[in-house]
N, C-alpha and C positions, 0 to 999 in steps of 0.2 A: 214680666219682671225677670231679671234675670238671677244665675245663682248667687252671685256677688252682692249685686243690690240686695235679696232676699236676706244674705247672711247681716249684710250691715245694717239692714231692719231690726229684723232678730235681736244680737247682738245690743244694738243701742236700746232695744225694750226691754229684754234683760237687764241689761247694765241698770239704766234706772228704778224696774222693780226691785236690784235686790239692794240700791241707795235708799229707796221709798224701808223696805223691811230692816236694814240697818240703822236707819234712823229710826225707827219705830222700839229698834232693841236698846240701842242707845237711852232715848228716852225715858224707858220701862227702868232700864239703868239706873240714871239719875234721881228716877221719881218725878211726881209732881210738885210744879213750884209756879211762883208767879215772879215775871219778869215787873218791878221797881226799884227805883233808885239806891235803896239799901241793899239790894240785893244782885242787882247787875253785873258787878264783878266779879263777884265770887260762883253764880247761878252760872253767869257769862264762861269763867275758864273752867268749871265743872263740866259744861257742854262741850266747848273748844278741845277738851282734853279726855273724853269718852272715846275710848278704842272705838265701838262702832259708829258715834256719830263719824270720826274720821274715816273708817272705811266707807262710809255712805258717802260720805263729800268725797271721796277720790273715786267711787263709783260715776258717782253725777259726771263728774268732770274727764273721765273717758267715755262717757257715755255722748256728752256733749261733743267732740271730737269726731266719733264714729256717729252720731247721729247729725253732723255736715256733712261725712261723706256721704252720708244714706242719701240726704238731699238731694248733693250734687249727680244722683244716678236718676233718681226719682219722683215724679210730683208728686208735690207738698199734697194734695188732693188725696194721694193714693197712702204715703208713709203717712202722713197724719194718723187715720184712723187707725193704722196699726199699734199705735200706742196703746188701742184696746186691749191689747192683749194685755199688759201690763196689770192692767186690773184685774182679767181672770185670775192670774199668776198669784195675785198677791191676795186673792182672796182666800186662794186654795190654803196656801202658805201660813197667810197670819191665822185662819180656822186649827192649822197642823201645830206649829209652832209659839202661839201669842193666846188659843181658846180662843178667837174671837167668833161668834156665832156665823154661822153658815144656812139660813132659814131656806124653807122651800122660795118665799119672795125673792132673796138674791140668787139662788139658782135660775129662776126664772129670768132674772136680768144678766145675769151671765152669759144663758142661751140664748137670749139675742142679742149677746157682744160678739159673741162668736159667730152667729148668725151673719152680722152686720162686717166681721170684719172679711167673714171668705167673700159674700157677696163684690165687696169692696174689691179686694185683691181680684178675685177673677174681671173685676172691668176692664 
């Protein structure tokens, strides 16, 4: 893989962990609610109109972009599973930022995301 392709890997799994954690701040934002009828439009532009759920959709959406070009260098085989990393990222993250628990079990599933992703890349 090269350095280019490597960085628009990168880059587009980035881009989408920190949509994935922007929406999740968003969210925490808004609170909890339940999407019906009575409440759809108002629930509806409370979300549409949350600073980070918009920074998460414009994440997404350069991310979508740079993860075409990632394609166009790479097979779908190989970028695919790089998306793992996204998961480490955001585990680390939402434990630092969100408390969300960080147990010895998901460590253990983390070292074999990372496991699974070098094995991958170096094929």
């Amino acid at each position: 893989m090269t350095p280019v392709s490597f960085a628009l890997i990168l880059t587009g799994v980035l881009l989408n962990a920190a949509a994935q954690l922007l929406l999740k701040a968003g969210t925490n934002a808004v609170g909890h609610f339940e999407f019906h009828v009575g409440n759809l439009i108002p629930i509806g532009l409370k979300l549409a109109l949350q600073p980070f759920i918009l920074g998460g959709m414009a994440c997404y959406a350069v991310s979508l972009v740079v993860w075409i070009m990632a394609l166009s260098r790479v097979p779908v085989s190989i970028a695919y599973p790089m998306l793992s990393i996204g998961y480490v990222i955001n585990a680390f993250i939402a434990w630092q930022w969100f408390g969300e628990a960080l147990a010895a079990q998901k460590l253990l599933g983390i070292g074999f995301i990372v496991i699974g992703v070098v094995l991958v890349a170096r094929s």
